[in-house]
Structures are given as structure tokens and as C-alpha cells.
C-alpha positions as CSV (number, residue, x, y, z in Angstrom):
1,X,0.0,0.0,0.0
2,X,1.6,3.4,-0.9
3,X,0.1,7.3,0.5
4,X,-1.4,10.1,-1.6
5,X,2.7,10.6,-3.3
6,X,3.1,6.9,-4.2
7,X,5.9,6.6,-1.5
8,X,5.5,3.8,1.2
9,X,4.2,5.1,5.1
10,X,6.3,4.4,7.8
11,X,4.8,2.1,10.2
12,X,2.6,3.6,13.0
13,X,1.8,2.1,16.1
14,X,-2.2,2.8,17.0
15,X,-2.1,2.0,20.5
16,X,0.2,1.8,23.4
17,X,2.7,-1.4,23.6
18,X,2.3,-4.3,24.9
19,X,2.9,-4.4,29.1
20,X,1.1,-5.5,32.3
21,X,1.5,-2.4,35.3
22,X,-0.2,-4.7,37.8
23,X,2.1,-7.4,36.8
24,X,5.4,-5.4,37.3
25,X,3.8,-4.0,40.9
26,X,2.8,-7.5,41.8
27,X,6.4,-8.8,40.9
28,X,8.8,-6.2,42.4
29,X,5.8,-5.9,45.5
30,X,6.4,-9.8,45.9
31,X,10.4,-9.8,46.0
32,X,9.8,-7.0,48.9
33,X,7.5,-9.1,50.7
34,X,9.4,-12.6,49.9
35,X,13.0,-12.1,48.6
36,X,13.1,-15.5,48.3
37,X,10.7,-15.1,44.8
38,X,13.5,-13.2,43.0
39,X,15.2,-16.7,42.2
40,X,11.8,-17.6,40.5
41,X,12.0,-15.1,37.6
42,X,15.8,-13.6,38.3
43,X,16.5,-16.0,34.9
44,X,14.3,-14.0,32.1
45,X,13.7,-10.7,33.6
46,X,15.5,-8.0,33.1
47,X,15.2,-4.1,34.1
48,X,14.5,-3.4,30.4
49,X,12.0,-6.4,30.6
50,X,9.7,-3.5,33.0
51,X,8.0,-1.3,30.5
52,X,7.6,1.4,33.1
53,X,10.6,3.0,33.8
54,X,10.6,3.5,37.5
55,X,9.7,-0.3,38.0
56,X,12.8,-1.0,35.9
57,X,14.9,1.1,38.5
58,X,13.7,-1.1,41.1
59,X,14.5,-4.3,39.7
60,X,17.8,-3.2,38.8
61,X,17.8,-1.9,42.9
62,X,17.1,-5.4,43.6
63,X,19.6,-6.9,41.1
64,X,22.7,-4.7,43.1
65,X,21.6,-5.6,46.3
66,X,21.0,-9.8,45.5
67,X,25.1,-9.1,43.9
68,X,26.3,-7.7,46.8
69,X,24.4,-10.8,48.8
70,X,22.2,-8.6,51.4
71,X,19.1,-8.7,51.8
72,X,15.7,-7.0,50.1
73,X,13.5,-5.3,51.9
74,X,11.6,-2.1,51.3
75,X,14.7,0.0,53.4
76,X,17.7,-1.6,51.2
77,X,15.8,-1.1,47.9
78,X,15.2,2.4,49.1
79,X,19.2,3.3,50.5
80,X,19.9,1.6,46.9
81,X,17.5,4.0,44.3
82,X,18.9,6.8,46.9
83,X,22.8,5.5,46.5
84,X,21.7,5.9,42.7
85,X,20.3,9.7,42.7
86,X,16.5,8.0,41.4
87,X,14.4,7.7,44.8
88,X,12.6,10.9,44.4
89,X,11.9,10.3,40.5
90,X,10.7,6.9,41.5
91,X,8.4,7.9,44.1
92,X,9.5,7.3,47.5
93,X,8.4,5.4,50.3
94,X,4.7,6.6,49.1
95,X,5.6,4.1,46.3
96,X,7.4,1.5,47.9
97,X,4.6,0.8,50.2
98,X,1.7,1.3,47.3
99,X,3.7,-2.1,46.0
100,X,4.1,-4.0,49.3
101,X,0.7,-3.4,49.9
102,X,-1.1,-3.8,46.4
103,X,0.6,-7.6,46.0
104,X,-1.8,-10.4,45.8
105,X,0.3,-12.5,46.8
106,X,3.7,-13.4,46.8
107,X,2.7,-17.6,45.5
108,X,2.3,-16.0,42.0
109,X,5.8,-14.6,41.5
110,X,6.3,-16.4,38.4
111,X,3.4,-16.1,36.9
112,X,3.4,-12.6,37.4
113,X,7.0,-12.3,36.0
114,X,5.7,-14.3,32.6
115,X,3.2,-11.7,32.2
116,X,6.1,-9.2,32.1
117,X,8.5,-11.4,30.2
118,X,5.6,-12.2,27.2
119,X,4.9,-8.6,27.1
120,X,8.3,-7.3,26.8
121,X,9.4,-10.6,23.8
122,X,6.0,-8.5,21.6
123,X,8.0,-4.8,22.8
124,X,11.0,-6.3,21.2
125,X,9.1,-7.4,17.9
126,X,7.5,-4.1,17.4
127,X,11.1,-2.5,17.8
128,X,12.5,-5.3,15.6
129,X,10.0,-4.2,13.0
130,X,10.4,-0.9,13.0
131,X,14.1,-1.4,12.5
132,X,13.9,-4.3,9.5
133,X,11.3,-1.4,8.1
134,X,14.0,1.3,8.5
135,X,16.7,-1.0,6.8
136,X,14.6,-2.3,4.4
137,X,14.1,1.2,2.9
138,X,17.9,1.8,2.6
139,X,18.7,1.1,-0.5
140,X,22.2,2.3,-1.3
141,X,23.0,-0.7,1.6
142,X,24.4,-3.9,0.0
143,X,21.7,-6.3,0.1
144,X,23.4,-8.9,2.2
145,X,24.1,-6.2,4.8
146,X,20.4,-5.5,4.8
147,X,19.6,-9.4,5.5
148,X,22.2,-9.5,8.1
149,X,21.1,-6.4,10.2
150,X,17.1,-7.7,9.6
151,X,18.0,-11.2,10.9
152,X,20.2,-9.6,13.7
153,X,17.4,-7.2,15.2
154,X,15.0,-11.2,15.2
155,X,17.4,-13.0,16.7
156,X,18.2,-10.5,19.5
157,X,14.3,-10.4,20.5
158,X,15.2,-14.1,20.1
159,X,17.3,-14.1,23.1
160,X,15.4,-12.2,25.5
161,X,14.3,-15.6,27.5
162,X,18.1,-15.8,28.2
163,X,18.9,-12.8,30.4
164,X,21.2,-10.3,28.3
165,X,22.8,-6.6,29.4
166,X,23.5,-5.8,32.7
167,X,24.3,-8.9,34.7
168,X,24.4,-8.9,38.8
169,X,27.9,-9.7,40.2
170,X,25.9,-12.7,42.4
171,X,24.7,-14.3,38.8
172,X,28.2,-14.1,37.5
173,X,29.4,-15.7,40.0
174,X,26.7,-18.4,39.9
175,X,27.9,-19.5,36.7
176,X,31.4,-19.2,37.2
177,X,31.6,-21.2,40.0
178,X,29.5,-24.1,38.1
179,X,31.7,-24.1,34.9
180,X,35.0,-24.3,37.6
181,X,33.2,-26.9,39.3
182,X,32.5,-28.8,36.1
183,X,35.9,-28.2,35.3
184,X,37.4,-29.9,38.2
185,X,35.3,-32.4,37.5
186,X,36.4,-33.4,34.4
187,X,39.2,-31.4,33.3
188,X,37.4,-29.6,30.6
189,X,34.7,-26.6,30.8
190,X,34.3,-26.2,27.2
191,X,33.6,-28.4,23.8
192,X,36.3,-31.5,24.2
193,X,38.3,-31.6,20.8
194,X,39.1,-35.5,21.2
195,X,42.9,-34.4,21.8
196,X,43.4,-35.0,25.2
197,X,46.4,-33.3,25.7
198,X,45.0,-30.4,24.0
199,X,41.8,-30.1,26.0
200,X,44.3,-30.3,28.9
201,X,45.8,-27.1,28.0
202,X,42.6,-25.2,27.0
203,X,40.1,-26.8,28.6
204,X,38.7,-27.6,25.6
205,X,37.2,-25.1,22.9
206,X,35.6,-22.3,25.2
207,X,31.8,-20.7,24.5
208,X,32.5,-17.3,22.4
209,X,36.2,-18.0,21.5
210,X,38.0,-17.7,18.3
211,X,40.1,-20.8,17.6
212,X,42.3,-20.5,14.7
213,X,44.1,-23.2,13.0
214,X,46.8,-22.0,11.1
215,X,49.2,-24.2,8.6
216,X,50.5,-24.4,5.1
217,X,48.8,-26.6,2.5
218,X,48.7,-30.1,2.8
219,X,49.8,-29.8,6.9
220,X,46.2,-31.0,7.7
221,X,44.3,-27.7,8.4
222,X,40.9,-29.4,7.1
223,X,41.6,-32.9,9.0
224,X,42.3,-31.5,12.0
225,X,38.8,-29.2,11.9
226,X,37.2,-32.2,10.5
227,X,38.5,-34.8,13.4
228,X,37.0,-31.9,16.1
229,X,34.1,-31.9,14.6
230,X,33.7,-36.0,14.2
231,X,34.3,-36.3,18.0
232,X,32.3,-33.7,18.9
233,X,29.4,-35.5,17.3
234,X,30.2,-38.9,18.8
235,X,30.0,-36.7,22.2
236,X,26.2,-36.0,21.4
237,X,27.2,-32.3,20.1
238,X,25.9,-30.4,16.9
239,X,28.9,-28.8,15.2
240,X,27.8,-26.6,11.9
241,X,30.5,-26.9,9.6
242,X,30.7,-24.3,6.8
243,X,32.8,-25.5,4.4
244,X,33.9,-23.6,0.9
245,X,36.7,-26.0,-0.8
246,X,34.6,-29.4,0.0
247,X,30.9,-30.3,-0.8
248,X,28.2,-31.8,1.5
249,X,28.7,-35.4,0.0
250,X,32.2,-34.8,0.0
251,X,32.7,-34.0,3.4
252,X,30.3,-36.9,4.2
253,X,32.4,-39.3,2.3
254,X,35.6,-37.6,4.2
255,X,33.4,-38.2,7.7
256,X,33.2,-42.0,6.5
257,X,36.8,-42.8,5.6
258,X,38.1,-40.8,8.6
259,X,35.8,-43.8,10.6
260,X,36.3,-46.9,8.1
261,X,39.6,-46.4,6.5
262,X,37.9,-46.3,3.0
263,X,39.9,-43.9,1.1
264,X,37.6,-40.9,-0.9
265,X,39.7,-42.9,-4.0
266,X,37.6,-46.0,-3.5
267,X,34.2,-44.4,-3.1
268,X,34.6,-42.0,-5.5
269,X,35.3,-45.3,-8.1
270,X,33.8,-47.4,-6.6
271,X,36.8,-50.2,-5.7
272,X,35.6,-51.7,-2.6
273,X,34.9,-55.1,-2.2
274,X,32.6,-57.0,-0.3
275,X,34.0,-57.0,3.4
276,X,34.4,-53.1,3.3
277,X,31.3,-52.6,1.4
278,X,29.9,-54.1,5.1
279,X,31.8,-51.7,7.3
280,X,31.1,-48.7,4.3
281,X,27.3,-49.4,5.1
282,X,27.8,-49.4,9.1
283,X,29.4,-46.5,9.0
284,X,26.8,-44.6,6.7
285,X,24.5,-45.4,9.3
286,X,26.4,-44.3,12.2
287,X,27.6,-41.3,10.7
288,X,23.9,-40.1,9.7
289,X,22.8,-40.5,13.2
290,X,25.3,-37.7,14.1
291,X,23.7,-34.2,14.5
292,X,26.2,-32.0,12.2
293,X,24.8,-29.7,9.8
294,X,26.8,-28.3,6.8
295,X,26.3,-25.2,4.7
296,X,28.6,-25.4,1.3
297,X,27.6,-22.1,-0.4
298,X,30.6,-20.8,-2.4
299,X,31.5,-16.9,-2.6
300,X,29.2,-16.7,0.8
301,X,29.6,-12.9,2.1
302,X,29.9,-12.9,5.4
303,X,27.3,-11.2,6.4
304,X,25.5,-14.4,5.0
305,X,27.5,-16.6,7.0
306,X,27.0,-14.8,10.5
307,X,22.7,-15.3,9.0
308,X,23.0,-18.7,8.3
309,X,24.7,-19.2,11.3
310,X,22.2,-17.8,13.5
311,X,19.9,-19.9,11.8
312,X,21.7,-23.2,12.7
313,X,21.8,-22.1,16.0
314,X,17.6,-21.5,15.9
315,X,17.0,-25.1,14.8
316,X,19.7,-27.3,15.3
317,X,21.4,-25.1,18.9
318,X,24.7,-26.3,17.5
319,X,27.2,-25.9,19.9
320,X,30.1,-25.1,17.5
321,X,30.8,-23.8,14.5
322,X,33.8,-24.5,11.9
323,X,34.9,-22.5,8.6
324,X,37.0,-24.0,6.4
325,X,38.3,-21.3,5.7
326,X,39.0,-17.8,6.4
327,X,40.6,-16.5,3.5
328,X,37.6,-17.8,1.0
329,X,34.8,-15.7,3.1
330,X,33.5,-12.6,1.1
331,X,34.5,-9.2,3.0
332,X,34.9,-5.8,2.6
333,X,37.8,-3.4,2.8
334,X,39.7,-1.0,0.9
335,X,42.3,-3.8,0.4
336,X,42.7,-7.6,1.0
337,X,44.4,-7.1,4.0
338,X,41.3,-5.0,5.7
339,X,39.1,-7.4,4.4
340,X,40.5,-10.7,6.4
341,X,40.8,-8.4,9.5
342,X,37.3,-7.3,8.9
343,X,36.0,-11.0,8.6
344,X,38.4,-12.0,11.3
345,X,36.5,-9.5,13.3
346,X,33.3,-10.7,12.0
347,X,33.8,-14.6,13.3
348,X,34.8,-13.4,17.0
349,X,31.5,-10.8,17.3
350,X,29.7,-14.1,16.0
351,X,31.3,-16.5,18.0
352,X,30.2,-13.9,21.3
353,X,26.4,-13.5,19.9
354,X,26.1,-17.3,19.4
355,X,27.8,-18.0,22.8
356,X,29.9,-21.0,21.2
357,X,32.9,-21.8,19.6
358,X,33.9,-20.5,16.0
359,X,36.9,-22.7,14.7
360,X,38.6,-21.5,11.6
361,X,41.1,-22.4,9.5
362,X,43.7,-19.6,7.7
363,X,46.7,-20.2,5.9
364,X,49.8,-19.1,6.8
365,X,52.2,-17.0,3.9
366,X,55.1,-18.6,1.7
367,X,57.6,-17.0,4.2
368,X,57.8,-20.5,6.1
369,X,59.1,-22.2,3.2
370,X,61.4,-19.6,2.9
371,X,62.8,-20.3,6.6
372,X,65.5,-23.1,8.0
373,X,62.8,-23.9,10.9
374,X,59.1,-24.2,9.4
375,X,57.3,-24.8,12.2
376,X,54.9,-22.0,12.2
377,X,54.5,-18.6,14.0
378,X,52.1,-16.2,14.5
379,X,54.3,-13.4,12.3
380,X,53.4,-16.3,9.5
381,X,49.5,-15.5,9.3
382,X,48.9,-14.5,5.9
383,X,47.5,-11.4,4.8
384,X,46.1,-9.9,8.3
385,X,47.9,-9.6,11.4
386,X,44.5,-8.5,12.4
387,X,43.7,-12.1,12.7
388,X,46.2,-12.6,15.4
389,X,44.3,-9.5,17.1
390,X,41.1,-11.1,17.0
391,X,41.8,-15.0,17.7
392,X,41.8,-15.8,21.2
393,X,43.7,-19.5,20.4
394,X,45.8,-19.7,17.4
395,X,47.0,-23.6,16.7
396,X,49.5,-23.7,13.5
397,X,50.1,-27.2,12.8
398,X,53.5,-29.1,11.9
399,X,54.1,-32.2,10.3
400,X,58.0,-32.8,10.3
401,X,57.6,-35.7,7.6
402,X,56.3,-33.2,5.0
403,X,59.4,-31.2,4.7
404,X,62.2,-34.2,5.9
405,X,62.2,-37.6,3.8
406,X,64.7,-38.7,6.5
407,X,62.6,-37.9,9.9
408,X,61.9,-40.6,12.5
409,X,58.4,-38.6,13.3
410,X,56.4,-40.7,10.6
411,X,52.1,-40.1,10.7
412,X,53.0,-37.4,13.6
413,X,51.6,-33.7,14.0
414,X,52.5,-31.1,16.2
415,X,49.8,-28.6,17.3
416,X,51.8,-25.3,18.0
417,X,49.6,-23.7,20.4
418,X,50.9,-20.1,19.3
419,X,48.5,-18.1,21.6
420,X,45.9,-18.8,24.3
421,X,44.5,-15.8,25.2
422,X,43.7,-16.8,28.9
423,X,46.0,-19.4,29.5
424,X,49.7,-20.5,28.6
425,X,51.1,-22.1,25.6
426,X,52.5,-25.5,24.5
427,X,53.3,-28.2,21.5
428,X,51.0,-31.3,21.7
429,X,52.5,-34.1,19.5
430,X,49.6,-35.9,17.7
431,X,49.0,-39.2,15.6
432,X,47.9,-38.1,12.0
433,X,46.6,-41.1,10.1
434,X,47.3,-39.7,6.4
435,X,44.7,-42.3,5.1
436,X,42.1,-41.7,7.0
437,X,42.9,-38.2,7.7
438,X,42.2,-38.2,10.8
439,X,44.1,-36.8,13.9
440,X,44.3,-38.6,17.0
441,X,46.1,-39.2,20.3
442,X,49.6,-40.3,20.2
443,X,50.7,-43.5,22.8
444,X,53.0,-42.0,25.9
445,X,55.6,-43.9,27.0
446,X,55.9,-41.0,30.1
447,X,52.5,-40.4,31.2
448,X,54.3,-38.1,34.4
449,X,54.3,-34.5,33.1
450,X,56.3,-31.8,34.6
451,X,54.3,-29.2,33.1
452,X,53.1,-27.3,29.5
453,X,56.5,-26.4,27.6
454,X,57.8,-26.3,24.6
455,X,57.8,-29.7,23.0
456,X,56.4,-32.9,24.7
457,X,57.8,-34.9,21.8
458,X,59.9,-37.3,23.6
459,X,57.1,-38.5,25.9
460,X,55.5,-39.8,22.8
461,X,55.9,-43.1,20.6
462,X,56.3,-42.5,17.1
463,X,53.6,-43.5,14.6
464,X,51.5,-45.0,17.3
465,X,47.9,-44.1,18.0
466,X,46.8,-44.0,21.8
């Protein structure tokens, strides 16, 4: 429909947004009268969840006080809104009794607080709206910007049963004290990578990190993404794995002979006799039970990926999510170097939206080859030092055999672990089976270790798989 000029009309709203006053009363008038009720909704509410401001203050009153562990009653919440200059605006004790006193009941808590919560999730769609509506209308913006920003402003509303912006200290430290306890418990707080060693050292792949994997061609960059993400199904996760040098089948078939042994060679012509044709068919069942997803779109801009990747995380809640790699997303930039920084960039803000880890492999430059010592370093990542900037674990990956006919480290791997944001670094010697391409544990024969330095090499048996 178009006005009197042909142009479009803006949206207009014809009535007041969606929100519940006795509801917010009855919740922040319950948590006075029953402090123990603020657990029951302390999840999805929020002080932008309150559609009247004042009522927001309070619960962000109640939020500082619950962080600092004392106790709520109608004086703290009071010497709080005081402490932040808002008591007067707010009302007063006139208002702070009007709550106490107009509360049903204090039973209802949650009930109350999903009146609130519903009402805010339709404030956020309306807003949502508006802003696809603004964007839409923008046409000098490059269309996959426009889809980006559209799906962005959903997804965000998306999130609002998981609590976002300001966070209590006491809440913080809820969670970090059950992902230390988990830790201690296992050894690993994030997404296990199947190398044990490695997980050792990082604790596995942690929610909104960027992992890179960094290596020369044929050093195993894709195997080693590929053998993560084959373990992390067999774990019961859902990696997505975005993929621009392989195809679905192809990465399927890679999935199959990194289980079987049965070379891409012999499925692709079909040379496998009767006895592997068996295992072949196990292993297609096995491997379709997994929960991976893949998205194989060539030329994908990244402002397409970071779509699709919300997407995955909608309907599948994938837990991690792999690019192989970097260098062939689409960005933008005066030059190619801005560009990888700018995608760089791109993965880490996605990795932090999606809360998960993004693991993605680069290629380092032709200066190794150039070098005595190839094992790689971070000065080595090609095209963007940005990338270094934006990674918070960089792994470059040597294999000794490639460059040495003579070495004694036959099917062995080392995963360089050049930087670890939040933790130290270390060499982890792995088993790479070159026929399966797959990377796994390497047999110890010293299972005592003094600590992370930097080679473990010599605790290792050559060529051995644990």
C-alpha cells in the first residue's frame, strides 16, 4: 500500500505497547515481601523487561543488592534507588509501600514475571520491525548487509528468555563457579576436541572463543577441523560446519573414511569389495545418526554466513561452529588485507552473539618455506595480522615428515599452540593417520608431566595411536 505521493508510510503504532502495570507491581511488590521469589524469575527478567521506567529502577535496585548478597526489603531497595540519585523520581516510600501493599500474593511470583516477560518478547518485535522497516528502505545498503542487520534485530528479541545486558555480580558468579566446578570435575569446561592433551591445555574449545588453526597446505588444516568436529558428534554435540573448498557429499564421504579407512579414491570409483562394502554401510548409518549440519555455499559474504549461522543455532542449537576457511569468506575493505581483518572481526563478534565456539582455519604465507625452521608462527599469518588481534587461540600445525624424507616422526603432528588468550602455551604431538585423515592421540611412553613447555615430543611413541 503506498500514501497520496506513491511513496510507502512508515509504520505507526495505533495503540500503546504491549505491558502489564499490575504485573510489574505485583512482581517487584512480591520480592519486597518474599526475597526468596526473586530466584523464580531472576532468569528472564531483566530491568529493560519492566516497560515502566521507575519499575525497571527497582528491579535493577534489587539486582545490586541480590550481587552484593544482602538482603531486600523495602529500606535496602530504598538506600539503593537513593545511592543511585532516582528515589525521588521513583516515588518514594509513598511508592514503595503502594507495591508491598497492592501484591496479591507473593505464591504468583512467576506467573506474574511471565506476564512481564511475554509482554516485553512483543516490545521487542514491534522494535525489531520498525528497525527491518528502517533498513529495508535503505537502498544504497548492499543487500546482504540489509539481511544480516534484519535477521540480527529477530534474533536478538530471540534471546530475550536468556537474560542479556546488565548482569548482577551474584549471577556471574553463579555461573562461574558451576563451569570451575564442572571443570574440576572433568578437566574440561568447554567443547572436548578429542585431543586430550590439547583439551588439557585449553580446557577444551571455550563458548565465544575464536580458535584459529593455522598451517601451510597439505599440513592438515581441514583434518584436524574435521576430526573436532567428528568427535564432537560422537559426544552427542551439533557442530555446523561451513565448508567452501569441499561439498556436502564430500565432506560426508571424508566423515566415513576418517571412521572406516575407505579412502575418498575407493568411493569415488567405486573399488571396494565385499568386506568393506559391510563396514562402508555401518558407518553410513552411524555417521547419519550424528547431529552436524553443513552449509557449502561458495562466494558466501559474510554477512550471509554470520545469517545462516544464526539460523543453525535457531534449529539445530549447535554448539560449534567450523569454517573451512577464512581467507575464501566474502569481505569488505579497501584492500585484502582489511578485508580478512574485517571478517576475522566478524567470526569473534559471531562466536560472542552465538555463545559457542567458531573454529577456523587460515593459511599461513610462503615465508615459512622460505625459513631453516618451518614450524609455524604467528608473524606467519597471511594477509592480516588482524587475525592474530582477533583469535583468542591460534594452533598452527607441523608435520616434520612433509618437509624431511629422512625424519623418525612418521604419521606425527604437532599442534603449535601459538597463543591462548587466557591461558599459557604448548606443543601437543599428535597421531595423523594420512589415510584416514584423521588426527588422534599419540601412545606415551611417560605419562608423568612436569608441566606445558615447549615440546612434549619425547614422551611420545612414534607412529602410534593411543
Amino acid at each position: 500500500m503506498t500514501n497520496g505521493n506513491g511513496s510507502t508510510p512508515e509504520i505507526t503504532l495505533d495503540r500503546m505497547a504491549p505491558h502489564s502495570v499490575e504485573s510489574e507491581e505485583a512482581v517487584l511488590g512480591s520480592i519486597m515481601l518474599n526475597p526468596d521469589s526473586y530466584h523464580e524469575v531472576s532468569d528472564f527478567l531483566a530491568p529493560d523487561s519492566f516497560f515502566i521506567k521507575r519499575n525497571g529502577w527497582a528491579w535493577e535496585a534489587v539486582d545490586r543488592i541480590i550481587g552484593r548478597g544482602e538482603e531486600i526489603d523495602n529500606v535496602t531497595v530504598m538506600e539503593e534507588l537513593r545511592q543511585q540519585g532516582r528515589l525521588d523520581d521513583f516515588g518514594g516510600t509513598e511508592y514503595i509501600n503502594y507495591l508491598i501493599n497492592h501484591t496479591p500474593s507473593s505464591i504468583y511470583t512467576e506467573t506474574y514475571g511471565r506476564i512481564i516477560e511475554r509482554a516485553a518478547i512483543r516490545r521487542g518485535y514491534l522494535n525489531a520491525a520498525s528497525t527491518i522497516a528502517k533498513v529495508a528502505h535503505e537502498e544504497s545498503s548492499d543487500i546482504d548487509d540489509v539481511i544480516n542487520q534484519c535477521e540480527s534485530a529477530v534474533l536478538k528479541v530471540s534471546q530475550v528468555r536468556h537474560k542479556t545486558g546488565v548482569k548482577s555480580s551474584g549471577d556471574i558468579m553463579q555461573r562461574v563457579f558451576k563451569r570451575v566446578e564442572n571443570a574440576m570435575a572433568s578437566g574440561i569446561s568447554g567443547v572436548e576436541t578429542g585431543i586430550a592433551d590439547l583439551d588439557r591445555l585449553l580446557g577444551g574449545l571455550q563458548d565465544s572463543d575464536l580458535i584459529i588453526v593455522a598451517g601451510r597446505p597439505a599440513m592438515g588444516k581441514t583434518s584436524l577441523i574435521l576430526s573436532i568436529g567428528k568427535h564432537v558428534c560422537e559426544k552427542g554435540g551439533t557442530p555446523l560446519i561451513l565448508s567452501k573448498e569441499m561439498t556436502d557429499e564430500q565432506l560426508g564421504q571424508r566423515m566415513i573414511s576418517m571412521d572406516t579407512g575407505i579412502t575418498m579414491h575407493q568411493m569415488r570409483t567405486g573399488k571396494i569389495d565385499e568386506s568393506e562394502f559391510s563396514t562402508f554401510t555401518s558407518a553410513v548409518g552411524k555417521i547419519g545418526a550424528y547431529n552436524f549440519v553443513v552449509d557449502d555455499s561458495t562466494n558466501m559474504p559474510m554477512a550471509s554466513l554470520c545469517g545462516m549461522a544464526r539460523r543453525a543455532k535457531r534449529d539445530y542449537n549447535i554448539n560449534l561452529v567450523m569454517v573451512d576457511f577464512l581467507q575464501l569468506i566474502k569481505g569488505s575493505g579497501d584492500n585484502r588485507a582489511q578485508e580478512v581483518g574485517g571478517v576475522a572481526r566478524g567470526l569473534k563478534e559471531l562466536a560472542r552473539e552465538l555463545n559457542v565456539p567458531v573454529l577456523v582455519a587460515t593459511q599461513l604465507n610462503r615465508k615459512v618455506e622460505e625459513r631453516q625452521n618451518k614450524r609455524p608462527q604467528l608473524a606467519d599469518m597471511a594477509e592480516s595480522g588482524q587475525i592474530e588481534q582477533a583469535a583468542d587461540v591460534v594452533i598452527g600445525i607441523y608435520r616434520d615428515e612433509v618437509y624431511s624424507e629422512n625424519t623418525e616422526r612418521i604419521n606425527q603432528a604437532d599442534l603449535i599452540v601459538l597463543k591462548h588468550r587466557n591461558g599459557p602455551t604448548a606443543t601437543i604431538p599428535t597421531y595423523f593417520n594420512k589415510e584416514r585423515t584423521l588426527f588422534s592421540n599419540l601412545a606415551k611412553t611417560d605419562v608423568d608431566f612436569a608441566g606445558y613447555g615447549p615440546s612434549h615430543a619425547d614422551n611420545y611413541v612414534n607412529a602410534k595411536e593411543d
